[in-house]
Kinemage of the C-alpha trace (Angstrom):
@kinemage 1
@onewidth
@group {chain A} dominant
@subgroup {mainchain}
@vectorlist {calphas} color= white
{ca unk a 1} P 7.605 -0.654 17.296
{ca unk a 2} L 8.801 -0.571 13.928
{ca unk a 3} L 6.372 -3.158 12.972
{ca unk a 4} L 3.564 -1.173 13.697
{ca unk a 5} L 5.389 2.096 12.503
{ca unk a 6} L 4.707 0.112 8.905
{ca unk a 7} L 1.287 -0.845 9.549
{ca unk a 8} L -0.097 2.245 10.914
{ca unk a 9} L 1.792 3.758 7.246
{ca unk a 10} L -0.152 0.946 5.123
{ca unk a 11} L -3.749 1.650 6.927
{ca unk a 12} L -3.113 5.309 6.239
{ca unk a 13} L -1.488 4.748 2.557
{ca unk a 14} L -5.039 2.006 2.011
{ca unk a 15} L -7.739 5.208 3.323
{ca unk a 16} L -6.298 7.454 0.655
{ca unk a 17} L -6.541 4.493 -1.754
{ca unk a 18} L -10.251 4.126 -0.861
{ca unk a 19} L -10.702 7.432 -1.730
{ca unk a 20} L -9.496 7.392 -4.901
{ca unk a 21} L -11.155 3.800 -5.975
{ca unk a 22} L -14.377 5.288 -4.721
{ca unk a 23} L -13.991 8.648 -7.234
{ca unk a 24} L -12.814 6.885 -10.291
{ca unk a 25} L -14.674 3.191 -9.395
{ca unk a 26} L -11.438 1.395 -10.233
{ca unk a 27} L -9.227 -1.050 -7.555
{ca unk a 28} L -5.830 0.778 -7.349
{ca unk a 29} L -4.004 -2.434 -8.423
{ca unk a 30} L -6.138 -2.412 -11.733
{ca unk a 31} L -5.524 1.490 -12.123
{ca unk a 32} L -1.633 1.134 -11.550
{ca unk a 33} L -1.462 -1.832 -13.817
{ca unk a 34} L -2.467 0.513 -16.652
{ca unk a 35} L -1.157 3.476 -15.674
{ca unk a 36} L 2.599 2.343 -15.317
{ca unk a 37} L 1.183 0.417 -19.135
{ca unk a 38} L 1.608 4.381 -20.205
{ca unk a 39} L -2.304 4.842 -20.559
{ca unk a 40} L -2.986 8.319 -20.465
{ca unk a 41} L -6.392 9.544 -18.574
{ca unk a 42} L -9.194 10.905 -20.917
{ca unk a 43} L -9.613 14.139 -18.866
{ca unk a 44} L -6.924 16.274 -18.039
{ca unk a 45} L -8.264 17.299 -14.828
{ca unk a 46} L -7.487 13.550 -13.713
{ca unk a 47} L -2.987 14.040 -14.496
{ca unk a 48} L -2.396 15.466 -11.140
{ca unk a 49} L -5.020 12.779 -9.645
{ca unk a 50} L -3.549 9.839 -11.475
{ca unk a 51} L -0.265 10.412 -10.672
{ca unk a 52} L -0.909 10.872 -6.669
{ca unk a 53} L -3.030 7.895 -6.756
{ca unk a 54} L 0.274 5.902 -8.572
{ca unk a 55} L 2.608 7.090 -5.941
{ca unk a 56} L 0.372 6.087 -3.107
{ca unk a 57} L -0.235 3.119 -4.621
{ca unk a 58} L 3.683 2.582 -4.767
{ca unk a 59} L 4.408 3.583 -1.661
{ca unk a 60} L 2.027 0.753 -0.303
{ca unk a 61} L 3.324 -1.603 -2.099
{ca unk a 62} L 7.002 -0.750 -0.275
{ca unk a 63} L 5.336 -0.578 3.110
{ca unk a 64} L 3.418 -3.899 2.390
{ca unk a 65} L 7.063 -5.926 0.994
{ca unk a 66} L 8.710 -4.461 4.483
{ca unk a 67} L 5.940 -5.399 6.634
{ca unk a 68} L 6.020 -8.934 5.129
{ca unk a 69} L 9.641 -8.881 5.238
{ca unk a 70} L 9.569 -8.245 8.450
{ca unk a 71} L 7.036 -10.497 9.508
{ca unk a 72} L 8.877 -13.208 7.995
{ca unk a 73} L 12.153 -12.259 9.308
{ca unk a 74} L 10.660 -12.768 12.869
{ca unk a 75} L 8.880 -16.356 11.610
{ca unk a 76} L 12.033 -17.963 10.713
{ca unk a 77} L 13.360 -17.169 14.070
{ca unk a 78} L 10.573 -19.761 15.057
{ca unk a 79} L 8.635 -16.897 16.579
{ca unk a 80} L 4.503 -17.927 17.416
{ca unk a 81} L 1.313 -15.852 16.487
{ca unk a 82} L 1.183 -14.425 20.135
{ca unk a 83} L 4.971 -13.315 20.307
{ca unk a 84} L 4.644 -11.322 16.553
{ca unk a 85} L 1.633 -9.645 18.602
{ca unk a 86} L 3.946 -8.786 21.695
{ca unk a 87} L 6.518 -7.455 19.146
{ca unk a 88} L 4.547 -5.626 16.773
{ca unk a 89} L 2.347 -3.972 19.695
């Protein structure tokens, strides 16, 4: 359950990254690259957007490492594609 606890977080954490990529036409990793670089947005109307979009994009990044984490954690315990899909069911 826990497993798919995470990945429900990361598909919902990845829509409100679409959204975002589809208003300012940048990928999120290319946008929090610069961004955590200290680049400041032209318009001011884009602070409170820019720093919503970073903490998503954060966030995801934590949900992603546990997921994988996870994942592997269950691999080295010699665990095959259709048990990870019993467990994370």
């Amino acid at each position: 359950m826990i497993i798919h606890g995470i990945l429900l977080d990361i598909h919902a954490l990845e829509e409100e990254l679409i959204q975002f990529e589809r208003k300012y036409g940048l990928r999120s990793e290319i946008f929090y690259t610069s961004y955590m670089r200290g680049e400041e947005p032209e318009n001011e109307n884009w602070m409170l957007d820019f720093g919503e979009w970073a903490s998503i994009y954060k966030t995801w990044l934590i949900r992603q490492a546990e997921y994988r984490d996870k994942i592997l954690s269950l691999q080295a315990r010699k665990q095959n594609l259709s048990d990870l899909i019993r467990i994370a069911a």
